[in-house]
N, C-alpha and C positions, 0 to 999 in steps of 0.2 A: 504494500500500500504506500509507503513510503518513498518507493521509486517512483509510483507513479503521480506520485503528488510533487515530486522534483521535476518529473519530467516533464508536467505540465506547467508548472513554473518556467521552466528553462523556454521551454517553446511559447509561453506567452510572453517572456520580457523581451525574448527574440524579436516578435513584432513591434516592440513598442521604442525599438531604435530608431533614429531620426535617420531620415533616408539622405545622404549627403549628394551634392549637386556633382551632374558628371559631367568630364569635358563637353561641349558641344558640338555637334556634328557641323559641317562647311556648309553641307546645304540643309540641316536647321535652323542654323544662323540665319543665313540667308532669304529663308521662308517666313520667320518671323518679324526679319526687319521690312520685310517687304508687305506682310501687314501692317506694321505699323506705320508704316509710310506711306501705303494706302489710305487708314483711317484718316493719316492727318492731312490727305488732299483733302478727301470727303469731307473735312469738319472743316476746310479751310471752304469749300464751295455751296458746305450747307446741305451735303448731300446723305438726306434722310436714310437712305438705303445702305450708304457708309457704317451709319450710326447701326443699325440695327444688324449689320454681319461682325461689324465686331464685338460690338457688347452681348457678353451673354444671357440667357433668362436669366440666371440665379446671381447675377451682377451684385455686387457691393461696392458703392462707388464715394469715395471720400473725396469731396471737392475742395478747392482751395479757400473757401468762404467757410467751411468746418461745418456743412451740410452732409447728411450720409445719406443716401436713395439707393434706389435699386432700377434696374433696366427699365422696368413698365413708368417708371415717374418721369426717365430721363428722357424716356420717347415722348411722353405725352407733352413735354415742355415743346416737341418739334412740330408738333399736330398742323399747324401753318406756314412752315417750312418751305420756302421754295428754292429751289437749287440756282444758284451763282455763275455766272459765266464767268471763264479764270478771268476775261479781265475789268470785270467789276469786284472781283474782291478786293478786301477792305485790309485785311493781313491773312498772312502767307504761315501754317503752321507747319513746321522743323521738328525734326531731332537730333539732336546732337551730343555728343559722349552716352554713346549706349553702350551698357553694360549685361550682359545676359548670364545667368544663371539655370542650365537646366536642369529637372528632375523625371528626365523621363518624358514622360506627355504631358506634361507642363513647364511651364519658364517665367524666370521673375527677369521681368524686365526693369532698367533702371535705365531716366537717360533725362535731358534735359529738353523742356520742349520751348521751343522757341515763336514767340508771334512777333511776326516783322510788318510792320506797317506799310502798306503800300502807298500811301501820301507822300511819310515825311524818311521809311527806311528806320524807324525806331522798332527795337526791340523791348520784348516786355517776355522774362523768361519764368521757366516753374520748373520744378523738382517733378518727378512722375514717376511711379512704382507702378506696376501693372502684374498679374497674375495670368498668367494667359494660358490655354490649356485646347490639345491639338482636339479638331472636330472632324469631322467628314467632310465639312465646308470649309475648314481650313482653321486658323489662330484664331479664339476669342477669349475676349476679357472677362474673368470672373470675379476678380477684385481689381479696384485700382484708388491710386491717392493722387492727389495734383497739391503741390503744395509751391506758394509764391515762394521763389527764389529769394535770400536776405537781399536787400539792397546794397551790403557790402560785398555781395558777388556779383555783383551785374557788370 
């Protein structure tokens, strides 16, 4: 009885080791950052259909204004939405210093997003974590944080 009460121990705290992030593949990389840089044409042009393949149903989404929502609130803010010709946009959304961590079928994105003004060429930057995790339709966001840049980094 003894054994088998070790042995079930042994195999339960087995699972309960933190799964450590593994190099990432050339073309992972690659398929991820090309979501994300998909999304952030689409949010640069207002493109409702952008929004809704990246973010996932089960979204948890921490805005820079210290808001938390989920996917169905984030759409519904777009309900009048109409999509931008590139050159009436207003600013131009970037990424820049991405950092990628993967775990398998998911990846913690880190990188710095950039809004550049189309008037005056000013930038306005934010910190951004992303949880992203592979679908059939490709990379979607499960969690993510936007968080204003200090003004001592800008």
């Amino acid at each position: 009885m003894r054994t088998l009460i070790l042995a079930a121990v042994l195999l339960f705290s087995a699972t309960l080791t933190a799964q450590e992030a593994v190099p990432i593949s050339a073309e992972q990389r690659e398929r991820v950052i090309a979501a994300v840089e998909a999304f952030l044409y689409g949010a640069s042009v207002n493109d409702v259909q952008a929004h809704d393949k990246f973010w996932a149903p089960e979204l948890t989404y921490t805005s820079s204004s210290g808001t938390r929502f989920g996917k169905e609130q984030l759409m519904a803010g777009m309900t009048d939405a109409v999509r931008i010709a590139d050159e009436q946009v207003s600013a131009w959304y970037t990424a820049e210093d991405i950092e990628l961590k993967s775990f398998g079928d998911a990846v913690i994105v880190n990188f710095t997003l950039v809004a550049t003004s189309t008037a005056d060429a000013s930038r306005e930057t934010f910190l951004n974590t992303g949880v992203l995790v592979e679908r059939r339709d490709g990379w979607q966001a499960v969690n993510w944080n936007a968080t204003r840049t200090a003004a001592t980094n800008r």
